[in-house]
N, C-alpha and C positions, 0 to 999 in steps of 0.2 A: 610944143604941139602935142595933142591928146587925141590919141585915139579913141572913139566913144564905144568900143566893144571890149577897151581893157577893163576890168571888173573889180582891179584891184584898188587902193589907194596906194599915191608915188612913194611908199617906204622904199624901195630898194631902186630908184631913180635919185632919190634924195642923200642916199649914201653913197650909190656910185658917183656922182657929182661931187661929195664932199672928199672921197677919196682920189678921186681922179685929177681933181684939178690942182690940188694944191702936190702930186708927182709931177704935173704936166711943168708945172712952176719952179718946182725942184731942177728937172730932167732936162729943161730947156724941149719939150718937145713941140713937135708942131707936126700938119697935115694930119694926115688920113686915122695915122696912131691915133691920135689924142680922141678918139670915141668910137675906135673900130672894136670888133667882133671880139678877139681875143683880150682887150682890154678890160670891156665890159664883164667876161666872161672869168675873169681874173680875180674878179668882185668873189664870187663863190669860191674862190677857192679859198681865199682866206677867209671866208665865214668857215670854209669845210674845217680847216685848220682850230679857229675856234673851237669850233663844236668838238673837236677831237681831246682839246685842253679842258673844255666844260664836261663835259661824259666822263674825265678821268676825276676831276673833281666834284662830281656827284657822286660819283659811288666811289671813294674817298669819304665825302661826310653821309652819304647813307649808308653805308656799308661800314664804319671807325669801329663799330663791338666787333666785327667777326676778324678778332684778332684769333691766332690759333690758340685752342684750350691747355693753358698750361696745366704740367703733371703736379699734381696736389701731391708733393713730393715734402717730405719732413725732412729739415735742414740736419736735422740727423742721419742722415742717407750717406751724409760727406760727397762721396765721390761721386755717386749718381746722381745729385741734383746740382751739383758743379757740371756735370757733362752735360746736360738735361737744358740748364739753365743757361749757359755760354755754347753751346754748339749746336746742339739740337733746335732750340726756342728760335737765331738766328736765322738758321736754313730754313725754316718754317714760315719766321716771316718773310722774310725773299722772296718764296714760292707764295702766298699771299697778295705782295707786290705784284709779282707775275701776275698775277691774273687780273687783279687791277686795271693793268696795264693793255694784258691781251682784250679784254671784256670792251675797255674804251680804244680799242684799235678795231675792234669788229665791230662796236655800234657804231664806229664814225665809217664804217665801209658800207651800213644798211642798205641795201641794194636800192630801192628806192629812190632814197635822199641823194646815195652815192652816185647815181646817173645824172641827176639836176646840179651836181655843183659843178660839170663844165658843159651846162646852159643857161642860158640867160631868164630864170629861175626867180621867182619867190621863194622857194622852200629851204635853200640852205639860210639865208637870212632868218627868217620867220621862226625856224627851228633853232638858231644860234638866238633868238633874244628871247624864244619861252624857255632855254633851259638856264640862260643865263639870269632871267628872273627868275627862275624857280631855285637856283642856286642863291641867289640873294636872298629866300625867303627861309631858306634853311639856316641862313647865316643871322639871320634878325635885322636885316636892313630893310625895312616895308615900303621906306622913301624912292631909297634907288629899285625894289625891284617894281614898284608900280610905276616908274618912269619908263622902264626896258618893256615893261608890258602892252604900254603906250606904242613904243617905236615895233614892239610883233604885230600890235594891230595896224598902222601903216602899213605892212606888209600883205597881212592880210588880216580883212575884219572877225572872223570866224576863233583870231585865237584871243579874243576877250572871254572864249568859254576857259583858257589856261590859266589867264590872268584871274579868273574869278577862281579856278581849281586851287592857285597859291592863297588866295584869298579865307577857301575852303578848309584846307592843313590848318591854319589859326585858328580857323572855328573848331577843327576836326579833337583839335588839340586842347583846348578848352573844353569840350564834351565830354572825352574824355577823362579828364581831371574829375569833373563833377560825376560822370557815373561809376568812378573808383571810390571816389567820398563816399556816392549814396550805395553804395554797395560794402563798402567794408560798415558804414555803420549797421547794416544789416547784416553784419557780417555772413554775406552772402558771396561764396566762392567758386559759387556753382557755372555763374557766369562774366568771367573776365574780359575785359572792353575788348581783348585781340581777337576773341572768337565772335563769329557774328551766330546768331539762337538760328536754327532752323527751322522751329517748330511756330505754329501760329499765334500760341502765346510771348511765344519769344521776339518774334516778330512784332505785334501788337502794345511789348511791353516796349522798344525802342521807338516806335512810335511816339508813343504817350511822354515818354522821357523828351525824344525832341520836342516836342508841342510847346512842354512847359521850360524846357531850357529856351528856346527861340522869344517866348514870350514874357520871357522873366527880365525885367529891366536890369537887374544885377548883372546878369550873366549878359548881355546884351549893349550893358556899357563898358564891362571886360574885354567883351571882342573890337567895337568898336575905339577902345584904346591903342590894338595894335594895326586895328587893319580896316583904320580909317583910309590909306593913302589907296589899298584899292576900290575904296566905296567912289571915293573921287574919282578915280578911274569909269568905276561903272553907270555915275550920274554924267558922264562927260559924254560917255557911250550913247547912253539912250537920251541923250540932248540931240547925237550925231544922227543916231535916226528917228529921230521924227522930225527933223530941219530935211534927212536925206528922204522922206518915205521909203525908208528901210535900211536893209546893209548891206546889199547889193549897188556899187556904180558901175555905170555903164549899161552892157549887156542885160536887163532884168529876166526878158522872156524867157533866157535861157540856164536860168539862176534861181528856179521859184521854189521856195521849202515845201515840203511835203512831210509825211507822216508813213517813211520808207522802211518801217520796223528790219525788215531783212539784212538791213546795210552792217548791225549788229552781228549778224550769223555772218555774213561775207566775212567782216571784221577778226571775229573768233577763230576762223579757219581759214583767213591768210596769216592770223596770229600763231597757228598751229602749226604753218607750214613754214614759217621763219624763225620760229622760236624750238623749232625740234630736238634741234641736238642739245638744246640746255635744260630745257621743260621734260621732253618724254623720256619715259624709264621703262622697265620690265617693275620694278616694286609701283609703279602710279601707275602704272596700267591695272596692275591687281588690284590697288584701290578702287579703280574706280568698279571694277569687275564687285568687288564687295560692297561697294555704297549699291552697286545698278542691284545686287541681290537685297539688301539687306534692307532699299528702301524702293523695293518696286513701283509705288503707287505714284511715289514722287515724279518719279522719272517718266509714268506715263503722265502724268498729268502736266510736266513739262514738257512733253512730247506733243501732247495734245493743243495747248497753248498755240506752241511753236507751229502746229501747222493749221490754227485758224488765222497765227500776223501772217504765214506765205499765201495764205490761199487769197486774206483779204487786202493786204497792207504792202504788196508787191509792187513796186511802180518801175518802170523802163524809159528811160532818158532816151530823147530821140539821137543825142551821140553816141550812144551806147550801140543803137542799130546802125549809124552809116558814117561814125569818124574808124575807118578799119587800121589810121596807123597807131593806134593804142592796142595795147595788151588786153586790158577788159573787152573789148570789142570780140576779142578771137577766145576770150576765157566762155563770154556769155552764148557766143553762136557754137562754142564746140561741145559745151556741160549743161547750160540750160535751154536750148534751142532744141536740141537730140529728140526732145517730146515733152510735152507739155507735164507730162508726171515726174519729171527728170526733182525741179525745185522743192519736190513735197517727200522724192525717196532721201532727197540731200540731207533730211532734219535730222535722223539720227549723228549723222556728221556732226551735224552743227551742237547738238545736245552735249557728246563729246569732248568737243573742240572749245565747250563754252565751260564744261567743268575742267578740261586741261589748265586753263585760262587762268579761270577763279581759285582753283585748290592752293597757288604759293601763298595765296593772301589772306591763309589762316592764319600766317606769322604777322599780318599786319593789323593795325589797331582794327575797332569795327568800323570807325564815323571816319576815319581816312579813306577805309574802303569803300564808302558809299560817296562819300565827296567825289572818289576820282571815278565811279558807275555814273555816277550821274552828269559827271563831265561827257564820261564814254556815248552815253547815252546822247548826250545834246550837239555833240561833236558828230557825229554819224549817223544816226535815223532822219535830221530833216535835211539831211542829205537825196534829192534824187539821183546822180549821176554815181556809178558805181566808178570809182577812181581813187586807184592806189596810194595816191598822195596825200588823200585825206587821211590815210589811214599812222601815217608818218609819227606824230605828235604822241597819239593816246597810246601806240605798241613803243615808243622809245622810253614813255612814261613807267611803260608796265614793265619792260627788260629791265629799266634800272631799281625798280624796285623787288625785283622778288633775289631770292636770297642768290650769292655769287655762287656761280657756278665752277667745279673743277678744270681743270690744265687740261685735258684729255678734251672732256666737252666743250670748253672756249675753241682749242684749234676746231673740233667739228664745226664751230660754229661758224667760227674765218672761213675755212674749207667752204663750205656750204655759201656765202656770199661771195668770196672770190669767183667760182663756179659762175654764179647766178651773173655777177657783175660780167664777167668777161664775153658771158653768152651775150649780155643784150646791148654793151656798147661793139661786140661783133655784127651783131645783128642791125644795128645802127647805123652802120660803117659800110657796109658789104653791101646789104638785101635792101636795095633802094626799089623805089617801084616810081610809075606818075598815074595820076587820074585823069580819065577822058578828058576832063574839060580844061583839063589847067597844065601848063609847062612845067610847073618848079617839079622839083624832086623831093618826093616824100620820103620819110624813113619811120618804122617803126620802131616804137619808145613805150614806157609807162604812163 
């Protein structure tokens, strides 16, 4: 039986079924068990589980060089690079491990995600098969991660924009290669593929660079070498909607894309407020205090930008003003309801919040940075409904890439989600409320 207001495709119907039946058959079970609440609900927790093994092993293979810097110690030292070498190098990598370890124990607690895995949830699944292809893509299996890619859109159609981001990485990666070529042969080292140019030339010359790589048959049957298996994926896609009229089932009226530029700035400064204790410093605050001096004009003109997308590009989801047991419902009526100038004094925040964001990602290539923007980008602007879950995906992408943070900051960081978690499955638990027209019992959640 199908409800016609669920919005999603049966991914995660089709596994709890695969999973459940063939225990039922094991278990000898029968009655009420065999498809009750806790059953079902049992499904996420072993996604939770997953995802707790897949987050260790991402940052595992993203993280393999930040082994600790060993002492460029002369084997003539004797005893010092014997101690150096067997006692010290050890306890270093340990602590290492440690954090490894603590980093995929706090992103598998993401406040978020960690509320939906004991409910009967798309999001623990969804999130458990985009990282688990994205860890296939790291590993060079294109076959299996474009199958897992398959089974997150099942769950939900939205994450073909992930599938196409590992898709991206191969390209990103390839671009790469060729603008280190065309740059050493100009022996030109003024601009390395990891820095992206800030300037308009610089700008204008990665442009032109992609124009001619995207069109160059060479380079274009290179990529399509290894990452043919998500093109199939992505012709399979857009076979699905224009057979569906669109990518929305069910529910459409309530589901329609827009051109919600802000969802970006939301994004940034709920990234801000989750990512604190490992992102913000007293030395990145200085920086940014030196970039805000050093390049004023920039900044207002990013400022300026930013408050003609709020003024124009603003859009309010009728859930947003009258579903009141979500979070964002009580975020938007207590920060931006206050007064209508509330949204436009927010931009300095958001200008902020958006360079906290972007600054780890000078350590990362340029064309990887712009694959996972432009994911960012397509994953949350035509988004109308402001909704924390959308936000899940693209901030677990960005944690696990920016460089590992210290023993001291990972506990802040646990600290700070245990907190979070405890309040709002308290909150859940406790502060129950009903609506005039209806009996059941509501509770407030993300």
């Amino acid at each position: 039986q199908w409800d016609p207001m669920i919005t999603t495709l049966p991914g995660l119907y089709l596994v709890s079924v695969g999973i459940i039946k063939p225990m039922v058959w094991l278990a000898d079970l029968t009655g009420g068990v065999v498809c009750s609440t806790a059953m079902l609900r049992f499904i996420n927790l072993l996604f939770n589980c997953g995802n707790l093994y897949l987050i260790y092993l991402l940052i595992c293979k993203l993280h393999h060089r930040e082994k600790v810097r060993r002492h460029q110690q002369d084997k003539g030292w004797g005893l010092l690079f014997f101690f150096s070498t067997n006692i010290v190098l050890p306890l270093l990598q340990t602590r290492t491990t440690s954090r490894r370890v603590l980093s995929s124990l706090s992103l598998s607690t993401f406040p978020v995600l960690y509320f939906f895995n004991f409910l009967y949830y798309t999001d623990a699944g969804s999130t458990f098969f985009i990282l688990f292809a994205y860890l296939m893509t790291l590993y060079g299996c294109h076959k299996a991660s474009a199958l897992l890619g398959v089974c997150s859109v099942l769950f939900r159609q939205t994450n073909i924009i992930w599938v196409a981001f590992c898709a991206g990485t191969l390209v990103a990666t390839k671009m790469d290669e060729a603008w280190r070529t065309e740059h050493t042969k100009k022996r030109d080292e003024k601009s390395p593929p990891s820095q992206v140019p800030l300037s308009f030339s610089g700008a204008k010359k990665v442009m032109v660079f992609s124009l001619e790589f995207l069109t160059s048959p060479g380079h274009v049957k290179a990529v399509l070498q290894v990452a043919w298996p998500y093109a199939v994926v992505g012709v399979a896609f857009l076979l699905f909607v224009v057979l569906n009229d669109g990518i929305v089932v069910g529910d459409r009226t309530s589901h329609e894309a827009c051109l919600n530029v802000p969802q970006l700035f939301y994004f940034f400064s709920f990234s801000l407020f989750f990512s604190l204790p490992v992102s913000l410093c007293y030395h990145r605050t200085l920086r940014f205090l030196h970039a805000l001096k050093k390049q004023p004009f920039f900044f207002l003109l990013v400022s300026a930008v930013s408050l003609l997308l709020v003024w124009k590009f603003t859009f309010v989801h009728k859930y947003l003003l009258a579903d009141n047991r979500h979070f964002p419902f009580y975020v938007w009526k207590n920060v931006f309801q206050r007064h209508e100038l509330v949204r436009f004094l927010l931009v300095p925040v958001y200008v902020f919040a958006g360079w906290n964001f972007l600054d780890p990602f000078k350590s990362r290539s340029l064309f990887w940075s712009l694959a996972y923007l432009a994911c960012l980008l397509c994953a949350t602007v035509p988004q109308k409904l402001l909704e924390f879950r959308y936000f899940i995906i693209p901030y677990l992408m960005y944690r696990l890439h920016i460089p590992l943070p210290s023993l001291p900051r990972l506990v802040a960081e646990f600290l700070l989600y245990t907190a979070v978690n405890a309040a709002t499955i308290y909150i859940f638990i406790t502060k129950t409320f009903h609506w005039p027209d209806s009996t059941a019992t509501q509770r407030f959640m993300w």
